[in-house]
C-alpha positions in Angstrom: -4.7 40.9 15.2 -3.7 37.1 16.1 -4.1 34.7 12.6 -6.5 32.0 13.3 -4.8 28.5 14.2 -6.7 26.8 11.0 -5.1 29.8 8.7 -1.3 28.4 9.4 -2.1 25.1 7.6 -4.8 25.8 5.0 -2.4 26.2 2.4 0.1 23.8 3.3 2.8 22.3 0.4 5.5 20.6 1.0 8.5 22.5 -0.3 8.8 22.1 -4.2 12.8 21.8 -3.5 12.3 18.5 -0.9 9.6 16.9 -2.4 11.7 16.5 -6.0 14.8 15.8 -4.3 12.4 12.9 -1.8 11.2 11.8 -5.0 14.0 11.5 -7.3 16.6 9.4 -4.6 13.3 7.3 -4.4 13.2 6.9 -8.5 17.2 6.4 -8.4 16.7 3.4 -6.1 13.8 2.1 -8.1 15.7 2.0 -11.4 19.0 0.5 -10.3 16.8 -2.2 -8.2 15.8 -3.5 -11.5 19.0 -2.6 -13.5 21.5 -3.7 -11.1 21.9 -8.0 -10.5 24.2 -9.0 -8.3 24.7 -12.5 -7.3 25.1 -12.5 -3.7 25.0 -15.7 -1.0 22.0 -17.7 -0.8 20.5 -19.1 3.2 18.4 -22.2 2.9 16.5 -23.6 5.8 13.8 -26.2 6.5 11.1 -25.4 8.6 8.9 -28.2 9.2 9.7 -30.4 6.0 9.5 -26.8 3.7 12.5 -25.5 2.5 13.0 -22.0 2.8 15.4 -19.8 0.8 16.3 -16.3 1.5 18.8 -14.7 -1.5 21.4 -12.0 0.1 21.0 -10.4 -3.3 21.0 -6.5 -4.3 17.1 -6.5 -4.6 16.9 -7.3 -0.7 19.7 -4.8 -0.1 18.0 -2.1 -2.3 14.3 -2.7 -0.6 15.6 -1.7 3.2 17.7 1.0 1.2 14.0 2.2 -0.4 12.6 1.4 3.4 15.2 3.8 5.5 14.8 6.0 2.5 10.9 6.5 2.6 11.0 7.0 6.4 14.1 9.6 6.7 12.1 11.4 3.7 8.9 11.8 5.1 10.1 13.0 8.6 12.1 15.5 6.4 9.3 16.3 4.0 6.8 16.9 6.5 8.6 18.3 9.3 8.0 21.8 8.0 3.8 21.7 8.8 3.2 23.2 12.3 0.6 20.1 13.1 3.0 17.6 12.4 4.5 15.2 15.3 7.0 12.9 15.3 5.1 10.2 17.1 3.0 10.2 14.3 5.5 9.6 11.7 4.1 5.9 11.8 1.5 6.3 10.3 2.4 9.0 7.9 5.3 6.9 6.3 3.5 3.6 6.5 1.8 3.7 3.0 4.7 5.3 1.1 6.6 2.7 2.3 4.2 0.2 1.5 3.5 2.0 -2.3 7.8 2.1 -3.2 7.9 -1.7 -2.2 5.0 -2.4 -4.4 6.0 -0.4 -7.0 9.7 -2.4 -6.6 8.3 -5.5 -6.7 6.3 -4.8 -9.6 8.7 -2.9 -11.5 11.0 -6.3 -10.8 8.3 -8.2 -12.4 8.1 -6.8 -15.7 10.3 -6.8 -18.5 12.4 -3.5 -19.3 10.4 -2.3 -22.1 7.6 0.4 -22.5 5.1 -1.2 -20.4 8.1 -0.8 -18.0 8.7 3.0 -18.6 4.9 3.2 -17.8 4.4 1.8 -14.9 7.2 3.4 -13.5 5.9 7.1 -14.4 2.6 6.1 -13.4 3.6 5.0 -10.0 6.2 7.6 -9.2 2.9 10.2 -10.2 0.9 7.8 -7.7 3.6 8.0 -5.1 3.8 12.6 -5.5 0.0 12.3 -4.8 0.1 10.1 -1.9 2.8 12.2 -0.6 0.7 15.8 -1.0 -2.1 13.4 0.6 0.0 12.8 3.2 1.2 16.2 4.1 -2.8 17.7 4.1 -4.3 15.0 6.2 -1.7 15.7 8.8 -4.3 18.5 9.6 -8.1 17.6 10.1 -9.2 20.7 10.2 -8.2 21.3 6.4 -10.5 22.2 4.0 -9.0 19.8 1.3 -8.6 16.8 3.8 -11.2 15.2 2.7 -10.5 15.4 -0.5 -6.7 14.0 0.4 -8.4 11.6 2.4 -10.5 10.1 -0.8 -6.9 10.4 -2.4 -5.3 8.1 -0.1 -7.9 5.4 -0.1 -7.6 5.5 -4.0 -4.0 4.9 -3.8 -4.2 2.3 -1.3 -5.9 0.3 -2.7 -4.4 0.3 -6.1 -1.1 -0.1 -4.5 -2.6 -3.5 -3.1 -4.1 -4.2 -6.5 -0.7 -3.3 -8.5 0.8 -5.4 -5.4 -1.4 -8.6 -6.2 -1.0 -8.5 -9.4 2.7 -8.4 -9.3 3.3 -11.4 -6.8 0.8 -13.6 -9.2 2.2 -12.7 -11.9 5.9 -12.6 -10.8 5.4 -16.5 -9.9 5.9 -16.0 -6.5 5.8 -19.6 -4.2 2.8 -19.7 -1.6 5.0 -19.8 1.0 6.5 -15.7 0.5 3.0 -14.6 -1.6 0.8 -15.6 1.3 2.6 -13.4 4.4 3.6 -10.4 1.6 -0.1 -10.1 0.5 -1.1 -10.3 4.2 1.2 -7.5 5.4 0.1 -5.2 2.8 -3.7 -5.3 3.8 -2.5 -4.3 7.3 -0.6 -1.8 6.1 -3.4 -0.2 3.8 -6.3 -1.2 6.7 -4.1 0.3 9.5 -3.7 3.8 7.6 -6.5 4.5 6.6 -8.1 3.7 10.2 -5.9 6.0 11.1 -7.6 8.6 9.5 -11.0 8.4 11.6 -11.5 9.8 14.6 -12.0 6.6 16.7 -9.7 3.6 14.6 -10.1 0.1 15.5 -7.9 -1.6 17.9 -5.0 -3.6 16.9 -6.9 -6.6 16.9 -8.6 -5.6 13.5 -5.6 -5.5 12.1 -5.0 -8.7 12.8 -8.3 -10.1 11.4 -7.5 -8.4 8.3 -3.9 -9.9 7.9 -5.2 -13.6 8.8 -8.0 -13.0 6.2 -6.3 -11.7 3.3 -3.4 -14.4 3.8 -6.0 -17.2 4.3 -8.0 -16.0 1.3 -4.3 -15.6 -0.8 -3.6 -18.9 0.5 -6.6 -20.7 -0.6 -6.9 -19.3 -3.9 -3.8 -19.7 -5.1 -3.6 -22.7 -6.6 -6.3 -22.0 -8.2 -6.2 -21.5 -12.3 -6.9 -17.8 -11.9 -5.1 -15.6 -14.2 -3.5 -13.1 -12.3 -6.1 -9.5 -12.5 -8.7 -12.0 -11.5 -6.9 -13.4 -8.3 -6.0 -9.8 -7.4 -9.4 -8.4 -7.7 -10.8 -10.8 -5.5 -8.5 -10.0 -3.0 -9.0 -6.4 -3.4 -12.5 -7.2 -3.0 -12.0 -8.9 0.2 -10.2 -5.9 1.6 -12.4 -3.3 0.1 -14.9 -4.8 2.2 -13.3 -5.8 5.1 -11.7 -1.9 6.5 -15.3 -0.2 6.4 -16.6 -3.4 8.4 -14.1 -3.7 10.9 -14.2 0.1 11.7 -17.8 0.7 11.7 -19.6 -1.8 13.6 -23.4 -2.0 14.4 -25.4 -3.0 17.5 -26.3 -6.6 17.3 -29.3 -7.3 14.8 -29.2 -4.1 13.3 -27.7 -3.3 9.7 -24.8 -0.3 9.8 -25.6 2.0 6.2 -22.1 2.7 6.3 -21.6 -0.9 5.0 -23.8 -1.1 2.4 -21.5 0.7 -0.2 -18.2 -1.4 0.8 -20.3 -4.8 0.0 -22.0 -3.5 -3.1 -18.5 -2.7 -4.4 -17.0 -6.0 -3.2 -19.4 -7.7 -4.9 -18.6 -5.9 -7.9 -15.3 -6.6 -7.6 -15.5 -10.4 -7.9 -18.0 -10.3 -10.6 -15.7 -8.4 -12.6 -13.3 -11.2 -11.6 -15.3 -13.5 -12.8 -15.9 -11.3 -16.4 -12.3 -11.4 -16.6 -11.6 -14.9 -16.0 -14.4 -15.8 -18.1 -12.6 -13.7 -21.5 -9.5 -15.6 -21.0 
């Protein structure tokens, strides 16, 4: 009797073998990207009266280390499920790639210590479950894709929070927070669109990048501490990916967007709690 195609992939896991092996050349990198400082030649430019410095540094060398890594890994990770393709790979390593540069950046940020030691458990655990997410969601048809799908948008967008958070409060100048915090929206708006049957065009993608970098932009010189400024981004994101993908006919009012608002809105009152209790 022929197996059902559905059967093949139901139980789907990445092999135990590759995933800690993926995983632990990803926490190597992590740790010596903080523990390791080596000077290394510094470019300075001026662009229209701004001066703009780029620092040939380890850190930059370890990130496209961590980038090549995260790509290479998921094609090998993944490569075992029957649905996977390689033309999809794109999408499938996008937000890992996005989460270990967030987690670098962060990790970077704070002082070796045990806050440290926490946040890097607590990503690396972040980054396994994207990773599982990413490997179910490769087939539809699943029975737990929806639940990986739920999983993914969680991690998304606390990668962008823990993302926001560590540019504001790593002191970051305008002129690198702005495009990084930009990037990283498209990066969590372009995945998961990409896990609906019909996603948005590439033009979305765009509005989503020039919003979030305008709304970084404007409210950065602001005296918000630094969970308040990235909760009203996150906010601003939150609500922008259900209302770009989902629109309605003109004068009519799409239900699909009235749980992205309410929790916006949430969002920036609990900004405003938070900025309120400093």
């Amino acid at each position: 009797m022929a197996h059902e195609p559905a059967r093949a992939t139901e139980a789907f896991r990445p092999a135990a073998s590759k995933l800690s092996v993926f995983t632990g050349l990803l926490a190597l990198v992590l740790v010596l990207a903080r523990l390791i400082v080596l000077p290394g030649p510094r470019r300075v430019w001026t662009v229209g009266g701004v001066q703009v410095t780029v620092a040939l540094n380890a850190a930059l060398g370890l990130a496209v280390l961590l980038a090549v890594l995260t790509w290479a890994g998921m094609d090998w990770l993944l490569r075992d499920h029957p649905a996977y393709r390689p033309q999809r790979l794109l999408w499938h390593g996008l937000l890992p790639m996005f989460s270990v540069w967030a987690l670098e950046i962060a990790l970077l940020a704070l002082p070796l210590g045990p806050v440290w030691w926490f946040a890097f458990g607590g990503g690396l655990s972040a980054l396994v479950v994207l990773l599982l997410a990413e490997a179910i969601v490769l087939d539809l048809q699943d029975p737990r894709a929806l639940w990986a799908s739920w999983g993914l948008q969680a991690v998304g967008y606390g990668l962008y929070l823990l993302l926001a958070l560590a540019v504001r409060g790593g002191g970051w100048r305008l002129l690198y927070a702005a495009p990084v915090l930009a990037v990283g929206a498209w990066a969590v708006a372009r995945r998961l669109w990409a896990l609906r049957a019909e996603p948005p065009g590439w033009g979305a993608g765009l509005v989503v990048m020039l919003a979030l970098g305008h709304l970084s932009a404007a409210w950065f010189y602001t005296p918000l501490g630094p969970l308040a400024y990235s909760l009203v981004l996150l906010g601003a994101l939150y609500m922008l990916v259900p209302l770009l993908a989902e629109p309605a006919p003109a004068g009519r009012w799409n239900e699909a967007w009235t749980e992205p608002l309410s929790t916006a809105t949430a969002l920036w009152v609990l900004a405003a709690l938070v900025e309120m209790s400093r």
